[in-house]
Every structure is written in C-alpha cells, then in structure tokens.
N, CA, C and O atoms as a GROMACS GRO file, in nm:
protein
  376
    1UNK      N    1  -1.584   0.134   0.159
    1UNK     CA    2  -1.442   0.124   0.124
    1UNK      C    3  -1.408  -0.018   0.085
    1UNK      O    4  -1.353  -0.033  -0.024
    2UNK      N    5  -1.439  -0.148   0.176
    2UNK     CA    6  -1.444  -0.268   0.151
    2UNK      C    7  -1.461  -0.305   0.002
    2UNK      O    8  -1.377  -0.377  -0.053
    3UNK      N    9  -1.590  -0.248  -0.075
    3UNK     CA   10  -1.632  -0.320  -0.212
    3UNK      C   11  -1.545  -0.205  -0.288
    3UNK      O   12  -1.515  -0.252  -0.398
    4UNK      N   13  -1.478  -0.035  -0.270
    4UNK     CA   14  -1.430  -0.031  -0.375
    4UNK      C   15  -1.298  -0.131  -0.375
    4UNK      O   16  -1.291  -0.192  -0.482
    5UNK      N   17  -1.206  -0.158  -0.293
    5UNK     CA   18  -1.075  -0.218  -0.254
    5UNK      C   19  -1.090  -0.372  -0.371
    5UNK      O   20  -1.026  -0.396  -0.474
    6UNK      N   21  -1.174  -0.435  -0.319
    6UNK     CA   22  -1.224  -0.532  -0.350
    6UNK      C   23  -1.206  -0.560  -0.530
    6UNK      O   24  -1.171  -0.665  -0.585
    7UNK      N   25  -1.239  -0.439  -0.590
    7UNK     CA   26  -1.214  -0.419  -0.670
    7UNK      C   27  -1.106  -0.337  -0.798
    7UNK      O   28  -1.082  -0.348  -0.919
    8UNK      N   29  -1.064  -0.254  -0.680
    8UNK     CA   30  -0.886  -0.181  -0.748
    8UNK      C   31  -0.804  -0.144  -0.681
    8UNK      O   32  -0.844  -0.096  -0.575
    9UNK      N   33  -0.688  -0.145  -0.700
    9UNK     CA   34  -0.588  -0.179  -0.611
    9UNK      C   35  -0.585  -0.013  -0.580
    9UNK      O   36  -0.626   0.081  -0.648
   10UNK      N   37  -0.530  -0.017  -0.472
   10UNK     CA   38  -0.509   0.166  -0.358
   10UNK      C   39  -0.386   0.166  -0.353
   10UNK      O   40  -0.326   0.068  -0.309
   11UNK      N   41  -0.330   0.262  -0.390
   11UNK     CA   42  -0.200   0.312  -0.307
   11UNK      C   43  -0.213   0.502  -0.287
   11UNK      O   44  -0.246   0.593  -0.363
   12UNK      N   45  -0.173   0.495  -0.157
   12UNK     CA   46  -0.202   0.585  -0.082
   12UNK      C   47  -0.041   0.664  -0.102
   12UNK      O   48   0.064   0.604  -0.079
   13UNK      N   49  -0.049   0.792  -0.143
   13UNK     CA   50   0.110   0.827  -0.141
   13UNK      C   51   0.154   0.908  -0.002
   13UNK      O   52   0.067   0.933   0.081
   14UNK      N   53   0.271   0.940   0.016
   14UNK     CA   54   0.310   0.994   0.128
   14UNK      C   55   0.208   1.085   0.191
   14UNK      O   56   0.164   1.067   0.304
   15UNK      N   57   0.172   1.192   0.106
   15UNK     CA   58   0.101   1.315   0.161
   15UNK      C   59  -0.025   1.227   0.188
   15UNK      O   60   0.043   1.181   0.280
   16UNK      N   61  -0.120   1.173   0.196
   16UNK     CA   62  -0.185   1.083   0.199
   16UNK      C   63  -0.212   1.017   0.289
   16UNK      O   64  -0.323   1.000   0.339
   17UNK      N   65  -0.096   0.967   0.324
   17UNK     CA   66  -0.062   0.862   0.473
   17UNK      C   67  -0.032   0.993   0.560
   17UNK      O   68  -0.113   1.014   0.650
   18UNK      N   69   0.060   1.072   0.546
   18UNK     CA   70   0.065   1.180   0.667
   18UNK      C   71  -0.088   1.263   0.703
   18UNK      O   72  -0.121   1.295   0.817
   19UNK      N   73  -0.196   1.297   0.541
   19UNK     CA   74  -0.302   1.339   0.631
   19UNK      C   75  -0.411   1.255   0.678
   19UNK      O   76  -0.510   1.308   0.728
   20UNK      N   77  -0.398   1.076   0.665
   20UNK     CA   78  -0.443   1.058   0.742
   20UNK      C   79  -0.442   1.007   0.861
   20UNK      O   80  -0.536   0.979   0.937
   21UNK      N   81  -0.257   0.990   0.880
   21UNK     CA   82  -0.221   1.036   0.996
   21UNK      C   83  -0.280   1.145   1.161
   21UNK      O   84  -0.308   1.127   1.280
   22UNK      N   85  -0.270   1.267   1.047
   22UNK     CA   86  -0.314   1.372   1.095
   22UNK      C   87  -0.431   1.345   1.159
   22UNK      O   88  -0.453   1.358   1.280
   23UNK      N   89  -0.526   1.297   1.049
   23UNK     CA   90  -0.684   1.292   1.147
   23UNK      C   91  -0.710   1.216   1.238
   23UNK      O   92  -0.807   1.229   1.313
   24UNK      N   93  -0.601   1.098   1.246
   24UNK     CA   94  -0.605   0.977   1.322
   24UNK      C   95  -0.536   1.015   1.455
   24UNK      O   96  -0.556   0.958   1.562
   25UNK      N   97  -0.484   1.079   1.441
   25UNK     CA   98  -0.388   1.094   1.604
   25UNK      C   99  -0.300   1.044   1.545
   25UNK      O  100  -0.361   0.940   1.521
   26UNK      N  101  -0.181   1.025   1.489
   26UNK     CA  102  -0.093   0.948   1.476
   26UNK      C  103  -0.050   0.832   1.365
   26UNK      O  104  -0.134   0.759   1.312
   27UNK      N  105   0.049   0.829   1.347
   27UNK     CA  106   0.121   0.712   1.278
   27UNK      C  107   0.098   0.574   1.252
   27UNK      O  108   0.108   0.512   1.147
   28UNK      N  109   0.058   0.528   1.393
   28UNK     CA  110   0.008   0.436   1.445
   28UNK      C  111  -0.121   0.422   1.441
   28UNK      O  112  -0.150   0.305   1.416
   29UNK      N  113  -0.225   0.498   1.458
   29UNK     CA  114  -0.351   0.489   1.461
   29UNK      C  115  -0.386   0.471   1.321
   29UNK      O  116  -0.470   0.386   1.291
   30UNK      N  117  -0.305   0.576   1.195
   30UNK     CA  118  -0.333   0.506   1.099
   30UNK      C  119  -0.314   0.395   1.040
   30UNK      O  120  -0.403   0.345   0.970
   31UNK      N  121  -0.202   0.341   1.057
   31UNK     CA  122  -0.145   0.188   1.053
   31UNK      C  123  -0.279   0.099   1.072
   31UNK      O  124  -0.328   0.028   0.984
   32UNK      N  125  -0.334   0.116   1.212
   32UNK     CA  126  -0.427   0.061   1.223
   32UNK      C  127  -0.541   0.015   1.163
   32UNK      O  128  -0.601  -0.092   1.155
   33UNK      N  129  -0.560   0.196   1.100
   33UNK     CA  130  -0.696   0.197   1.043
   33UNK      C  131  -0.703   0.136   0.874
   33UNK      O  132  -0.798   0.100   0.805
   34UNK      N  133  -0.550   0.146   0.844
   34UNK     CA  134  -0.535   0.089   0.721
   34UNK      C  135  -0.528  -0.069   0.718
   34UNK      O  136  -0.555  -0.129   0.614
   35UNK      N  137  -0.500  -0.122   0.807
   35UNK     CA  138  -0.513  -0.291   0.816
   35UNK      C  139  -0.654  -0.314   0.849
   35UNK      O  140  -0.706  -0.414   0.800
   36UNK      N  141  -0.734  -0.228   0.935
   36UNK     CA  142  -0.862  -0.302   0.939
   36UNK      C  143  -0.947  -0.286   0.803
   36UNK      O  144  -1.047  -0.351   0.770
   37UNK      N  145  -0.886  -0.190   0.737
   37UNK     CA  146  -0.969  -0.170   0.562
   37UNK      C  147  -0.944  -0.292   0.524
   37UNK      O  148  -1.038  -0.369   0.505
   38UNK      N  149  -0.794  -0.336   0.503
   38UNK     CA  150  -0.741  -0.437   0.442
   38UNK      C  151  -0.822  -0.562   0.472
   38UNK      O  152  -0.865  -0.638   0.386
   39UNK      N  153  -0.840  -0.576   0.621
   39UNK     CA  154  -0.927  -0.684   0.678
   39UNK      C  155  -1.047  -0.694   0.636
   39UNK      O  156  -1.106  -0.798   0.608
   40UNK      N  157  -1.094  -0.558   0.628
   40UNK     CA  158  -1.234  -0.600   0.567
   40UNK      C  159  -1.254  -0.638   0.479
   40UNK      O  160  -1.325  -0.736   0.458
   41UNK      N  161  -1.171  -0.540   0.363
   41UNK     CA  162  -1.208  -0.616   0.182
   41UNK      C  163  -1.141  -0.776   0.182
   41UNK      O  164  -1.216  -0.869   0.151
   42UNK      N  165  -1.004  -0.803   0.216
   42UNK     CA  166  -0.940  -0.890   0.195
   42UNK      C  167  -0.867  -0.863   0.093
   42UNK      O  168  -0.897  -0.906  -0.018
   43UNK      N  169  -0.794  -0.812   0.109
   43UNK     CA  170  -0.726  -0.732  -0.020
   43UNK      C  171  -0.639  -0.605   0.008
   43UNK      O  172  -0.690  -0.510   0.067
   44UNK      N  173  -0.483  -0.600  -0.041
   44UNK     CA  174  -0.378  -0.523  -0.015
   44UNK      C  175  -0.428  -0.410  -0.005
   44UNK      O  176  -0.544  -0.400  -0.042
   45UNK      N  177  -0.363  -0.295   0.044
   45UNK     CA  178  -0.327  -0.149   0.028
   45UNK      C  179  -0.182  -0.111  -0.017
   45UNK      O  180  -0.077  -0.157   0.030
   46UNK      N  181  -0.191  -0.045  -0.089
   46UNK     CA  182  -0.015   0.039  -0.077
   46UNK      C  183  -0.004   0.137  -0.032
   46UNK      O  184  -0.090   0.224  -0.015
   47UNK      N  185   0.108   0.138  -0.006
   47UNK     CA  186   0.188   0.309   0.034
   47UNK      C  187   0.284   0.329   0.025
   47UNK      O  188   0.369   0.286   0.102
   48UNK      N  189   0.314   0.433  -0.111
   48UNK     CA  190   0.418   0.523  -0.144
   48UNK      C  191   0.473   0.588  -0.069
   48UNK      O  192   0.414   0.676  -0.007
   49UNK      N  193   0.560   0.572  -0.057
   49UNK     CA  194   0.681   0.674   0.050
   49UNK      C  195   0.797   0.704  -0.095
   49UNK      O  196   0.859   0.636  -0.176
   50UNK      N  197   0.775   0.866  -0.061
   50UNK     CA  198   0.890   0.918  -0.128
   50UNK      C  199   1.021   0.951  -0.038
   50UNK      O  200   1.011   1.002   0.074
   51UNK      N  201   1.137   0.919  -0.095
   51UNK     CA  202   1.271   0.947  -0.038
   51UNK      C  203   1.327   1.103  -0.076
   51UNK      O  204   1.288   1.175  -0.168
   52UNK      N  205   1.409   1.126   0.005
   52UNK     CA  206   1.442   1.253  -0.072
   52UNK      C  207   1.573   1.246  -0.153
   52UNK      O  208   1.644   1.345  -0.163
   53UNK      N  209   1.597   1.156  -0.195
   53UNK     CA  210   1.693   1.118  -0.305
   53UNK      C  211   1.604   1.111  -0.434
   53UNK      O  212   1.637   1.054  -0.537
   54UNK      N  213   1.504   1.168  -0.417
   54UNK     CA  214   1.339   1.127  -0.561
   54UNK      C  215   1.300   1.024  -0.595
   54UNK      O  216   1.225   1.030  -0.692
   55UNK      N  217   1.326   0.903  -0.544
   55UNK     CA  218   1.304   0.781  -0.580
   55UNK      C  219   1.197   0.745  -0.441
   55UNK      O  220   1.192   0.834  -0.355
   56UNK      N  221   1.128   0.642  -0.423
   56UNK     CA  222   1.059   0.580  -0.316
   56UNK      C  223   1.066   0.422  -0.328
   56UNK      O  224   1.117   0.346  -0.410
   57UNK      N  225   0.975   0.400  -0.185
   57UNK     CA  226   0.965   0.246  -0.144
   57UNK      C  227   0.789   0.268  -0.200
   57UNK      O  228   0.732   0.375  -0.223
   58UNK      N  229   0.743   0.150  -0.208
   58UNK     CA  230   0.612   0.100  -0.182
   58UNK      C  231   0.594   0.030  -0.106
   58UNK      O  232   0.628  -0.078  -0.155
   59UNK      N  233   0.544   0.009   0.036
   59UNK     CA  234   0.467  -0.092   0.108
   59UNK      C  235   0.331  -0.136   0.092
   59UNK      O  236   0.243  -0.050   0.079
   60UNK      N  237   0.304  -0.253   0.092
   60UNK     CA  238   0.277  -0.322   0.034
   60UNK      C  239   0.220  -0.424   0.195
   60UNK      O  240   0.287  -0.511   0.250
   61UNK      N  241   0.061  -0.366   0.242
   61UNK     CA  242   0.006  -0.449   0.342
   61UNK      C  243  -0.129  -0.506   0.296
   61UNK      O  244  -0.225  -0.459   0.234
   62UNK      N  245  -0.096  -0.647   0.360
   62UNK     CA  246  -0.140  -0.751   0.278
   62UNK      C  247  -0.255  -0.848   0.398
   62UNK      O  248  -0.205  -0.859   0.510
   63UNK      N  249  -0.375  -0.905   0.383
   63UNK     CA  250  -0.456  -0.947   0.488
   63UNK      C  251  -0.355  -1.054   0.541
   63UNK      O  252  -0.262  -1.105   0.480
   64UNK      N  253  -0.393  -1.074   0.660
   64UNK     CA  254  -0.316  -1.214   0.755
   64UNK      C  255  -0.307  -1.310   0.679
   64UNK      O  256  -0.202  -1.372   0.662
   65UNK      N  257  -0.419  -1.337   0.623
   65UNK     CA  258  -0.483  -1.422   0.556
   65UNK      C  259  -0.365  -1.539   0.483
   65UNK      O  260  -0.357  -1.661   0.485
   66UNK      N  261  -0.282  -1.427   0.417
   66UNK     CA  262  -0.217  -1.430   0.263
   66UNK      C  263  -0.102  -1.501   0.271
   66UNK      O  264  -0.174  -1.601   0.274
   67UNK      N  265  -0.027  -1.531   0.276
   67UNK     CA  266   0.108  -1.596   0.221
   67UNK      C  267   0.226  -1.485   0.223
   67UNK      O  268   0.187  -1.368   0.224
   68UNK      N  269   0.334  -1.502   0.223
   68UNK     CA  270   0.418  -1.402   0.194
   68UNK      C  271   0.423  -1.413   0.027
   68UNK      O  272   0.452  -1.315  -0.041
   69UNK      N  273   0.397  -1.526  -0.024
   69UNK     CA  274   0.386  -1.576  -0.178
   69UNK      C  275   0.307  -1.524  -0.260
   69UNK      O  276   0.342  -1.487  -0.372
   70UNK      N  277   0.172  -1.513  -0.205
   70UNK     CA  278   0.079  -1.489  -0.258
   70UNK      C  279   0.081  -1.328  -0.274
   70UNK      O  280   0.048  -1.277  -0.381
   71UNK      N  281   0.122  -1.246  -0.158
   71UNK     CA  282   0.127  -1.128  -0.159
   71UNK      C  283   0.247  -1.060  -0.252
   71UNK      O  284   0.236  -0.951  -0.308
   72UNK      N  285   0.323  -1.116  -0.257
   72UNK     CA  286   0.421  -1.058  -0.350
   72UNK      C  287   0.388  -1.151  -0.500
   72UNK      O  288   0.442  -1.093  -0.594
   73UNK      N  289   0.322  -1.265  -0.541
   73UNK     CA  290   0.292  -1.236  -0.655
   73UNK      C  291   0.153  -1.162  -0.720
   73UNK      O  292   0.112  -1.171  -0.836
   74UNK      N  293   0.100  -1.094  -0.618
   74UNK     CA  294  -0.024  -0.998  -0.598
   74UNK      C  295   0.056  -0.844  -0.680
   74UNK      O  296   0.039  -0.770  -0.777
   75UNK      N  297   0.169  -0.869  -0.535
   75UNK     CA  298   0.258  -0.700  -0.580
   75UNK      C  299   0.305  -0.704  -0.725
   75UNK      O  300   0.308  -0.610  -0.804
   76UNK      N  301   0.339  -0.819  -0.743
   76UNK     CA  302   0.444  -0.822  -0.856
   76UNK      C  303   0.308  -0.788  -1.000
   76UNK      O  304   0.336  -0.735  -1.108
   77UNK      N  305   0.171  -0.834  -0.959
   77UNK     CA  306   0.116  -0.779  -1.117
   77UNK      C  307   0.032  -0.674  -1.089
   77UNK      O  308  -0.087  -0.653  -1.112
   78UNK      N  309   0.131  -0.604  -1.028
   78UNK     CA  310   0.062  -0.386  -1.041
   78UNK      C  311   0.213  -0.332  -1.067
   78UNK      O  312   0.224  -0.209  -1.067
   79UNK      N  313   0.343  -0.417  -1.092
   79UNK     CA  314   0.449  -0.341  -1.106
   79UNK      C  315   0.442  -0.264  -1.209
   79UNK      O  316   0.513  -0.165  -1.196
   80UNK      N  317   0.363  -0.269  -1.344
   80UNK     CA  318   0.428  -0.204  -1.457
   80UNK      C  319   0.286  -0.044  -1.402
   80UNK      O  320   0.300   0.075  -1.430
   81UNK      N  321   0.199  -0.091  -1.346
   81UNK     CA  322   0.119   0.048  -1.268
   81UNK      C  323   0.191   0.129  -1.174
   81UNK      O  324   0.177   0.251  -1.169
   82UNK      N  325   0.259   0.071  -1.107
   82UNK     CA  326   0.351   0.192  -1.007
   82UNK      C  327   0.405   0.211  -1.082
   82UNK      O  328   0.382   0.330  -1.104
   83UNK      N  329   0.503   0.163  -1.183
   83UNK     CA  330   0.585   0.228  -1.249
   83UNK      C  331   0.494   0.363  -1.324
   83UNK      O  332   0.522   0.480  -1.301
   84UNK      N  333   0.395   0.323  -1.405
   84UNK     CA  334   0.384   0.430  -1.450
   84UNK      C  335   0.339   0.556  -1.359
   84UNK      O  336   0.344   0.673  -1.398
   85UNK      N  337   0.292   0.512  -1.229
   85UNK     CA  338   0.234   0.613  -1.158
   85UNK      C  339   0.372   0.699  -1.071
   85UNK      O  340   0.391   0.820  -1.054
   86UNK      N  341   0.438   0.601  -1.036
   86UNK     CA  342   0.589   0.676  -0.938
   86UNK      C  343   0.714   0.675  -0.986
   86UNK      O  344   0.809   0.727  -0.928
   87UNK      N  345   0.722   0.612  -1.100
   87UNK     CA  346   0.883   0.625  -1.211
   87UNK      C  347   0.881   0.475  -1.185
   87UNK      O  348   0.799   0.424  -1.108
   88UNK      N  349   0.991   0.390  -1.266
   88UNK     CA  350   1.096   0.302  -1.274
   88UNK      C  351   1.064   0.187  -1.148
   88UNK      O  352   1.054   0.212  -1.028
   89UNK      N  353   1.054   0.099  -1.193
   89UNK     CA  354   1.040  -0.064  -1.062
   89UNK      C  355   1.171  -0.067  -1.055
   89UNK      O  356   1.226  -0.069  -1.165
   90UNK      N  357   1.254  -0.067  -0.942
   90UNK     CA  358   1.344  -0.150  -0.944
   90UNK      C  359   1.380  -0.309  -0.935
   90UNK      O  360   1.457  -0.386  -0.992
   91UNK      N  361   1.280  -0.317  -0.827
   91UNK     CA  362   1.253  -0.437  -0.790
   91UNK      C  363   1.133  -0.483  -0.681
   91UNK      O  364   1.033  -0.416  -0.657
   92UNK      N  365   1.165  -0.601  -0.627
   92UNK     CA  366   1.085  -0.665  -0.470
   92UNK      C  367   1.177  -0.704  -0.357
   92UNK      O  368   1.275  -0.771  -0.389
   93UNK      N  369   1.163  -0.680  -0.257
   93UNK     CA  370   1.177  -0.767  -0.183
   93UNK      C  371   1.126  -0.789  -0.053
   93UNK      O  372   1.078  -0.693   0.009
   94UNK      N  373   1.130  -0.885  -0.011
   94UNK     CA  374   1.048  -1.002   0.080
   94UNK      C  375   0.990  -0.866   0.209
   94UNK      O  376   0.921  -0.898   0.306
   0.00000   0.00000   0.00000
C-alpha cells in the first residue's frame, strides 16, 4: 500500500470508509488504520464524505510530518481532480 500511495493520491469515498469501518470494528479503528498507511508512505489520504444536501466535504489526512502549509498546498493541486471526480471545489479550509 505504502509504494502505491507514494505514488497517487487515494481518496476513499464514504461507502469506502464505512466498509472499512465495518471490517475494522469501528470508526475509530479505521481512523487508525488510515493514518498508519499515511505514516508509512508519507503521503496524504482523502476522504469523501457525501452530505445529504448532494454536495460533500473532503478530508484531507496528512503525515505529522507536514505543515498545515504544506498539506493544504498538497490539497490545493488535486482540486481540479476532485472536482472532476465529486462535482464543483468550492473551496479550503484550514
């Protein structure tokens, strides 16, 4: 998982995070298991969360490592890719 990450950016969408939720025990356990990926490659994950207004958030977890700077100008050059993958950027924030 480390060397694909390493090399293209992940975002995981809702259904996604809930099944691997599911296999994990929990919410939390996946949380977990998604920061130690992150730890290993050195390198973000996303996750799409859809709203039920049809629009979503992206989170956006980033190694310790990183900056709050660095990580959001990381986020900021895959914006015109979420867009095409989940509709419309609105924006960032911190």
């Amino acid at each position: 998982m480390a060397a694909l990450l390493a090399r293209t950016p992940m975002v995981l969408t809702l259904a996604a995070f809930v099944d691997l939720a599911d296999s994990l025990s929990g919410e939390e356990a996946a949380l977990l298991w998604l920061r130690r990926q992150v730890k290993a490659a050195g390198w973000p994950i996303m996750v799409n969360i859809g709203k039920s207004d049809g629009s979503s958030n992206t989170i956006v977890l980033g190694p310790a490592t990183w900056s709050r700077d660095k990580l959001r100008g990381w986020a900021s050059t895959h914006l015109e890719a979420l867009g095409a993958e989940f509709g419309p950027v609105s924006g960032m924030t911190p």
